[in-house]
C-alpha positions in Angstrom: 15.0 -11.4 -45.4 18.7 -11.4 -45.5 21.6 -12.9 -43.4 21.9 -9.2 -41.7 18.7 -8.6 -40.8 18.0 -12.5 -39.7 21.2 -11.9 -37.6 19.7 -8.5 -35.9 16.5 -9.8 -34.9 17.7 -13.2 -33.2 20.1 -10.4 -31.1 17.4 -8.4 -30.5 14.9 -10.9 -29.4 18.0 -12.3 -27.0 18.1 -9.1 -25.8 14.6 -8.5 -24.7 14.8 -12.0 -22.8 17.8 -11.4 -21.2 16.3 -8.2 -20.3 13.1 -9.7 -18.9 14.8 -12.0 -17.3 17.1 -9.3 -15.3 13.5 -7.1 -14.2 11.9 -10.0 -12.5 15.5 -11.7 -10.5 15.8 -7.9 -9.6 11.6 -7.3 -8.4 11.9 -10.6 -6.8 15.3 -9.6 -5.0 14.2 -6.2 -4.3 10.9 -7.4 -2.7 12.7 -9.4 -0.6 15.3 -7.4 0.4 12.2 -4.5 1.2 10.1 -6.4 3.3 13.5 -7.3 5.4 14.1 -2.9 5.2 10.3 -2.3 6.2 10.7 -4.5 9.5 13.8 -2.7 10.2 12.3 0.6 9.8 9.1 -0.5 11.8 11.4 -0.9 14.8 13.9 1.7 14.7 11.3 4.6 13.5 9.7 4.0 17.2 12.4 2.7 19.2 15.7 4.0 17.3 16.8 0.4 18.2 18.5 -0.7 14.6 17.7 -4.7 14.5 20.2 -6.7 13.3 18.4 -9.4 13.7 16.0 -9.0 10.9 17.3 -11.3 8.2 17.5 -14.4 11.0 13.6 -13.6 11.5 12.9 -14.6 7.9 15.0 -17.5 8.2 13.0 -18.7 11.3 10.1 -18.5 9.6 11.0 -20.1 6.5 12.5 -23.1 8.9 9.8 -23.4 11.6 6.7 -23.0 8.5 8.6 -26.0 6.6 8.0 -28.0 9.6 4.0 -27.1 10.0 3.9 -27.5 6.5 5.1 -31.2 6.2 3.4 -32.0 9.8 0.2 -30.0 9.4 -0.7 -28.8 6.3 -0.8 -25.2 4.7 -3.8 -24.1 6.0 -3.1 -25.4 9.6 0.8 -24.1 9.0 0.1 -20.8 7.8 -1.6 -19.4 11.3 1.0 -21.3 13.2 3.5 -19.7 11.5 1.7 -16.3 12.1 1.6 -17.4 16.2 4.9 -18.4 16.4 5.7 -14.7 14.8 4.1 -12.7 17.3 5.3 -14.9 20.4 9.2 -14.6 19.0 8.9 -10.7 18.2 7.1 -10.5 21.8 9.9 -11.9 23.2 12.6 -10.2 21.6 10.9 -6.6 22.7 10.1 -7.9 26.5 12.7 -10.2 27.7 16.1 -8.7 25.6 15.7 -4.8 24.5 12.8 -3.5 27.3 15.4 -3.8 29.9 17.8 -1.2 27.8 15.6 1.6 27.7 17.0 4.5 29.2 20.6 3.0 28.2 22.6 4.1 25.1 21.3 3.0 21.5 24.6 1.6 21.1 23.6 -1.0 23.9 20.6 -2.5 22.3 21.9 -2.4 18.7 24.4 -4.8 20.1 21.8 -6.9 21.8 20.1 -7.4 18.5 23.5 -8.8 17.0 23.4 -11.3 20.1 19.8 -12.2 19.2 21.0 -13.0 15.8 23.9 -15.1 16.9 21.5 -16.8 19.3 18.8 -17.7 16.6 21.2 -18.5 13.9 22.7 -20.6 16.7 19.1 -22.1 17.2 18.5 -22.8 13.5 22.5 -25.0 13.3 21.1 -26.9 16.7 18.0 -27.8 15.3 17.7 -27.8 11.3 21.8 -28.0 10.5 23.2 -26.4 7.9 22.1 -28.3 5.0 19.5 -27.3 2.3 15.7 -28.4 2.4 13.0 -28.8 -0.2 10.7 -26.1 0.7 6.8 -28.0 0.2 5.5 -26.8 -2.8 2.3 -26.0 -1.1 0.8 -23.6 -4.1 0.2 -24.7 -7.9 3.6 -24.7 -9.9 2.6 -22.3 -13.1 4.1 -20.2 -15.6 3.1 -16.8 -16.3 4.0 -15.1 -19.2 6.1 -11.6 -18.9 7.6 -9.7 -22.2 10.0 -12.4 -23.7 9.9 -14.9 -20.8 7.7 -17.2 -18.3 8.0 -16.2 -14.9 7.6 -19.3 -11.8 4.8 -19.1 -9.9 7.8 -18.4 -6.8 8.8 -15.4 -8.2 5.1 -14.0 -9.0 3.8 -15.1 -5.6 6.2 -13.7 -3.9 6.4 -10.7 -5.7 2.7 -10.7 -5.1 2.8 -11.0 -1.1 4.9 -8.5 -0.7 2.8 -5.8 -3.2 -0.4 -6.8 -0.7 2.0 -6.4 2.5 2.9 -3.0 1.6 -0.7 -1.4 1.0 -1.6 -3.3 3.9 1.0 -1.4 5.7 -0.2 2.0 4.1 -3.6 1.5 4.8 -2.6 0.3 8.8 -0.3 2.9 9.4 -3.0 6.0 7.9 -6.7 4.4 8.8 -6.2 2.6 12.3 -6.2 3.8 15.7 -2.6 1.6 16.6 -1.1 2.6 13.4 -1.6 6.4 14.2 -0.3 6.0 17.6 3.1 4.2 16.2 3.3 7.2 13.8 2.9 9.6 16.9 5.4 7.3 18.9 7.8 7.7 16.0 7.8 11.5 16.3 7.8 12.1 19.7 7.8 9.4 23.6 6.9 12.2 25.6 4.0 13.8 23.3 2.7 10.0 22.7 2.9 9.6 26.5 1.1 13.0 27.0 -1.5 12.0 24.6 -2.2 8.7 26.8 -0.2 6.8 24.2 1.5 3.6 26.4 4.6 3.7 24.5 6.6 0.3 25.7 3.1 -1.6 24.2 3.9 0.3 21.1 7.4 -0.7 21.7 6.4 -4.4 21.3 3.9 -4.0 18.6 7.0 -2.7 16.3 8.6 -5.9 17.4 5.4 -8.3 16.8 4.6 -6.6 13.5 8.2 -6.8 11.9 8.4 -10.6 12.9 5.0 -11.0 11.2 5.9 -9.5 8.2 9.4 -11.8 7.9 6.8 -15.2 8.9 4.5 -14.6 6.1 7.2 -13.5 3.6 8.7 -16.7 4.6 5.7 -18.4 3.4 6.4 -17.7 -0.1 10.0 -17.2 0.2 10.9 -20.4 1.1 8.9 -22.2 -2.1 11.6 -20.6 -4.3 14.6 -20.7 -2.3 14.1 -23.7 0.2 15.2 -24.0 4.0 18.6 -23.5 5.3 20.0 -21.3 7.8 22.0 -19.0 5.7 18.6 -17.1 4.6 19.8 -14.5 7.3 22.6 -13.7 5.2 19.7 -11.7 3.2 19.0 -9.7 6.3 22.7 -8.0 5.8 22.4 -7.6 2.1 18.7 -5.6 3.1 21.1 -2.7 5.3 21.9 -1.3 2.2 18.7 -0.4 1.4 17.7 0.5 4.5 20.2 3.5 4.4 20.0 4.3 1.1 16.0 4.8 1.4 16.7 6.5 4.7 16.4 4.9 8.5 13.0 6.6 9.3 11.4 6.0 5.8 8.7 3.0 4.8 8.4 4.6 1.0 12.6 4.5 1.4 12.6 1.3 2.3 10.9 0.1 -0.6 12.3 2.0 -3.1 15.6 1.2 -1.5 15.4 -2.1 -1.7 13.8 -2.5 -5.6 16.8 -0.6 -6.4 19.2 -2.6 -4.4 17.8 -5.9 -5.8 17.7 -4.9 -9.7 21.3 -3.1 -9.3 22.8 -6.3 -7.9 21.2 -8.6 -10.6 22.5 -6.4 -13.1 26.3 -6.2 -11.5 26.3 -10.0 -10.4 25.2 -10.6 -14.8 28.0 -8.2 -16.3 30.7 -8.0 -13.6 30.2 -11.7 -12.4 29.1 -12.9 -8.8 31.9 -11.3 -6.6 31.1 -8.0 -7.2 27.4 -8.7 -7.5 27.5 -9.3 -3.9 29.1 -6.6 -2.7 27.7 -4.2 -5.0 24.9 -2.8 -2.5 27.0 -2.0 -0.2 28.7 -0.1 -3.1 25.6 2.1 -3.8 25.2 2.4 -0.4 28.4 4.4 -0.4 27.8 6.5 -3.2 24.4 7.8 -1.9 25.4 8.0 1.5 28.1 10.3 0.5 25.3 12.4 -1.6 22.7 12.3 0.6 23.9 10.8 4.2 20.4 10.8 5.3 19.7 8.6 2.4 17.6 9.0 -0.5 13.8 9.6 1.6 15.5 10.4 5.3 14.5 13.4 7.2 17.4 15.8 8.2 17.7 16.2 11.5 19.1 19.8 12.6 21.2 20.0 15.7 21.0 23.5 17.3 24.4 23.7 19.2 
């Protein structure tokens, strides 16, 4: 074998790492950054509330799970965790946005900005601002993927998020409250016609996006630890949010994968800086193709 060829395959095999390496950072992003999409699309497809306050939900339950983790255990944590979800997400829908409706949407878009200041003001009261070593409460492994070995954060995480997304699927299409969120989404009055109480719906949007941000947070946290500036995630997840489209779950997803491999990509070859503000980048770009985003449904004004 000579120098040339010796020379070609140690690029080539550099290549396919680096390449591996870029697919899982951007899945694992992108996961992330659709679950956070999905709970803002739960919410806003049956309330056309926009919640803002998305991100600083997964950064609750990354902070409040490390504590029932070190105090309890996992397996005591994990349905503490799960509690604590639906009691927050309760009372975010009852006590803060059920007294707007009837008011303008601009009105309770801005109340989920206070509930964000208010629980990223919780988490600087009670946890500061400094990093904490997430337990490591599953097995630390490698798994092999093309030219690399992938953490068991990453795969996990990956993993939970895969599972929450049929679960969703399956929810939304084969149960009696998912079919009534999907008829509350299309129309209040027809839903309330149809015996359909649509404020419970109201806080079952609520419930269910804080669940899904508390058990992503379970596996999130292992990888990335617990600190308050997780809700900084929240804002990088409104670009995919639009790009998939505002009233789209498959958007959301797709939105977000795309989101989180684009940015690894720009943050490797144009450097950190514009890695970060690279979504909102795309965002531009689509919205100005498609300003209903990629899955949206046009909505036609008759004037």
């Amino acid at each position: 074998m000579n120098l040339s060829s010796i020379v070609y395959k140690k690029y080539w095999e550099a290549a396919i790492e680096a390449i591996s390496q870029y697919i899982v950072s951007g899945i694992f992003q992108g996961a992330v950054y659709a679950l956070i999409a999905v709970g803002i699309v739960i919410i806003f497809k049956a309330t056309k509330v926009f919640n803002f306050a998305q991100g600083h939900l997964l950064m609750m339950g990354v902070l409040l799970s490390y504590i029932f983790i070190n105090q309890f255990g996992i397996w005591i944590a994990i349905p503490l965790t799960i509690v604590c979800a639906i009691g927050i997400g309760y009372i975010m829908e009852r006590v803060a946005l059920r007294p707007l409706i009837g008011q303008s949407h601009v009105s309770a878009l801005l109340m989920t900005l206070a509930l964000a200041y208010l629980l990223d003001g919780i988490a600087i009261i009670f946890w500061g601002t400094k990093i904490m070593p997430y337990p490591q409460w599953f097995p630390e492994q490698k798994f092999p993927f093309l030219a690399i070995e992938v953490s068991s954060g990453y795969v996990w995480t990956i993993l939970i998020a895969v599972i929450i997304f049929i679960g969703l699927a399956f929810f939304y299409r084969r149960s009696k409250m998912g079919k009534s969120m999907r008829a509350t989404a299309e129309s209040h009055q027809v839903s309330q016609s149809l015996g359909i109480k649509v404020t419970n719906i109201f806080s079952l949007c609520w419930i269910l996006a804080a669940v899904i941000g508390f058990i992503m947070a379970l596996f999130f946290g292992v990888h990335v630890g617990a600190f308050r500036y997780i809700s900084e995630w929240g804002f990088k997840a409104i670009p995919a949010v639009l790009i998939g489209g505002l009233d789209s779950i498959v958007g959301a997803i797709v939105g977000g994968l795309l989101v989180g491999i684009l940015e690894v990509i720009a943050t490797v070859y144009l450097g950190a800086a514009i890695g970060n503000i690279f979504p909102f980048i795309i965002l531009l770009i689509v919205i100005l193709i498609k300003p209903y985003g990629l899955f949206g449904q046009v909505e036609v004004v008759r004037v």
